[in-house]
N, C-alpha and C positions, 0 to 999 in steps of 0.2 A: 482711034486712040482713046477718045472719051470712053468709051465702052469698055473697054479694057480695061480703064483705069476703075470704073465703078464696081467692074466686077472682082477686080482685086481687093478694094476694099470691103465687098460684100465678104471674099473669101477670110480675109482677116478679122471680122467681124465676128464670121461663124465661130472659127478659131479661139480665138480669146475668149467668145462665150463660152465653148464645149470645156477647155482649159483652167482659166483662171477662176471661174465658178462667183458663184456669191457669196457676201460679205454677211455677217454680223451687223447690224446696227444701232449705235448708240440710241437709245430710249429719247435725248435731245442735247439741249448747247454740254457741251464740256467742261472740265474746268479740272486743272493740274491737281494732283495729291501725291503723297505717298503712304508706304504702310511700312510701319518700322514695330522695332522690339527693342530690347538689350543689346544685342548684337550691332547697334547703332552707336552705342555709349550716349555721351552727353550732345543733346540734341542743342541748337541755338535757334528758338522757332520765330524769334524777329526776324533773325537773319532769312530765315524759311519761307515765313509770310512775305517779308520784303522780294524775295524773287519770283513770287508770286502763287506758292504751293498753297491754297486755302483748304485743302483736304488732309485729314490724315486720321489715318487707323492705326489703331495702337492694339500689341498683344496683351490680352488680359491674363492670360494664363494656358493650361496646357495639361490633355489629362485629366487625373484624379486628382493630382497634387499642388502640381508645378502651378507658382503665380510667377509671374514675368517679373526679374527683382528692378526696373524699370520702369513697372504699369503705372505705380501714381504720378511718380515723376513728370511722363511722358504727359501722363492727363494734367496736370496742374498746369506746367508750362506750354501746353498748346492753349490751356481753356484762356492764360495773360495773353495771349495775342489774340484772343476771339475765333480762332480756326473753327470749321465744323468738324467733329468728331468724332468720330465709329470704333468702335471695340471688333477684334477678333478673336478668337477662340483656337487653338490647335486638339483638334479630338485624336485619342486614340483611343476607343472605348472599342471592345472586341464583341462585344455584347450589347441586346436589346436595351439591359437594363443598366450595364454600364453610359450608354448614348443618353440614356433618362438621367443620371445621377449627372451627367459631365453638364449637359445643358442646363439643370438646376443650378451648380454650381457657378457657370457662365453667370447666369442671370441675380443670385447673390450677390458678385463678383462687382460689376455696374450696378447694383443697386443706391439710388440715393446720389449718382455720378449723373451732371448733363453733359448730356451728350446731343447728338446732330441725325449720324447718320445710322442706318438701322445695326442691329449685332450680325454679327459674321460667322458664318460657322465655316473651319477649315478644315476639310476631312480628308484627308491625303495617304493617310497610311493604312492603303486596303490589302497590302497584301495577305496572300494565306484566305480571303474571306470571298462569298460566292457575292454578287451581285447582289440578288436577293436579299442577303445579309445584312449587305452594306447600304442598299437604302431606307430597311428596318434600324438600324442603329442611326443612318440620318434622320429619316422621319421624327425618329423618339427624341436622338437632340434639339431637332426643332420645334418641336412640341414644345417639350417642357422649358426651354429657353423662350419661346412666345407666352406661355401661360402665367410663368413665373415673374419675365420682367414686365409684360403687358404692352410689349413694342411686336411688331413685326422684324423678321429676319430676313437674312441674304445670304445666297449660296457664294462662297470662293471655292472657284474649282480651277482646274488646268482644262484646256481646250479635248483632252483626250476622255476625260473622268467622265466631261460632261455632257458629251456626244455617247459614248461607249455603256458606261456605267450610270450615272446620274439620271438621267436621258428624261423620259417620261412620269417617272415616276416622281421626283419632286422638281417639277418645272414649274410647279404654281409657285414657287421661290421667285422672285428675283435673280437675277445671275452678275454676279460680279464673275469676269473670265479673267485668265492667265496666259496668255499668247505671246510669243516673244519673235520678232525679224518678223515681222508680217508689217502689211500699210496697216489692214483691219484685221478679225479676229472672223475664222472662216464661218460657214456658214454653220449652224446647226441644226438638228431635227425636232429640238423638241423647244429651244427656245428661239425667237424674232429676235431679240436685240438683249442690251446688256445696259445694265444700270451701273457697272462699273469697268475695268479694263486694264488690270495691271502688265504694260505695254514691255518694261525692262525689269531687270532683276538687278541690274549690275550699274545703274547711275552716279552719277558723282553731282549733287547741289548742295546749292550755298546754304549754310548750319549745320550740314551732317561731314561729318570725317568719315571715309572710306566708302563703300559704295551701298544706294539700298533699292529698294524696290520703287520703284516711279508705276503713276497711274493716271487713266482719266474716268472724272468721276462724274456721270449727269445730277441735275436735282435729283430726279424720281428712288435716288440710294439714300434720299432722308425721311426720317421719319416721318409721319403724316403732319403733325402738328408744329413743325419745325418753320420757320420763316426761312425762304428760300432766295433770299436777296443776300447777294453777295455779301463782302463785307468791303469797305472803302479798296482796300490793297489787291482784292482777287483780279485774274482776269482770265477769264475764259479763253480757253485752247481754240484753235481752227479746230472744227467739230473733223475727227478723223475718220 
């Protein structure tokens, strides 16, 4: 009977390995955020920080044009509760040199604004464009948004983009991922772990009305020069 029973567990073992596969993993300890825009309305980020979200990204804008009519708002009242801070960006730039003008403009955008955690580029809208294309137009927005603001950046991608599309060619990025009903965020080829983790789309906490994006965020998604001690109200996640 002992025999039997180890060998079942051997079998189950195999199973689950061959199955369930490996994980993504966090770069290190955790720690709750989210990432909001307008579509949030009026934020109440005491109320925010008190339930203990000490992260958050804020949209800076979009495009050639679009500024987020929320961005300073959102910046002013996170920076009175001392949150740490990250900016992100929505590209739709069809072109090399449109990625070059959107990223310039990113980094005008936060200029002269402190901030925490590195700039975000959001590249989502590839349809119609080859692969190829589209990490010419990423590259160029990361360029010139690294050159311009003189920080380091971070890829936001969906767990498909960035296995599929993204993949090797700018993995020397950082990876903030987008995975949703998962424990962790599956395994990928071309990155080991993830410096950020937007876990749901669809949350409901305390200061936001209606529902927004929840995350978890390690240190290593702050900029290099940043002080990485929490703030009194933060509390770090069960590392997921």
């Amino acid at each position: 009977m002992k025999f039997r029973r180890v060998a079942v567990l051997v079998i189950v073992t195999i199973f689950l390995f061959n199955t369930v596969g490996f994980a993504l993993t966090p770069s290190g300890k955790t720690y709750n955020g989210v990432d909001v825009s307008h579509y949030q309305g009026n934020i109440d980020y005491e109320k925010l920080k008190q339930a203990g979200y000490d992260y958050v990204y804020i949209k800076a804008g979009e495009g050639n044009t679009f500024t987020d009519p929320l961005f300073e708002q959102n910046y002013r009242r996170a920076k009175a509760q001392d949150m740490h801070i990250g900016f992100y960006y929505f590209v739709t730039a069809r072109t090399v040199s449109e990625g070059t003008s959107q990223g310039a403009r990113f980094a005008r955008m936060i200029e002269g604004l402190e901030y925490d955690c590195m700039p975000a580029m959001d590249f989502e809208q590839l349809s119609g464009l080859s692969h190829s294309l589209i990490n010419q137009i990423g590259a160029a927005f990361l360029k010139a948004l690294e050159e311009d603001s003189g920080q380091p950046a971070v890829i936001y991608s969906n767990w498909s983009d960035a296995e599929n599309i993204f993949g090797h060619a700018l993995s020397d990025y950082p990876l903030w991922i987008a995975e949703y009903s998962v424990s962790k965020p599956r395994e990928l080829s071309a990155w080991d772990e993830w410096v950020g983790w937007q876990h749901s789309s669809s949350e409901h906490v305390a200061g936001i009305s209606g529902r927004v994006d929840t995350d978890y965020f390690t240190r290593d998604i702050l900029i290099p020069d940043v002080d990485p001690t929490p703030s009194p109200t933060a509390s770090p996640t069960v590392s997921p």
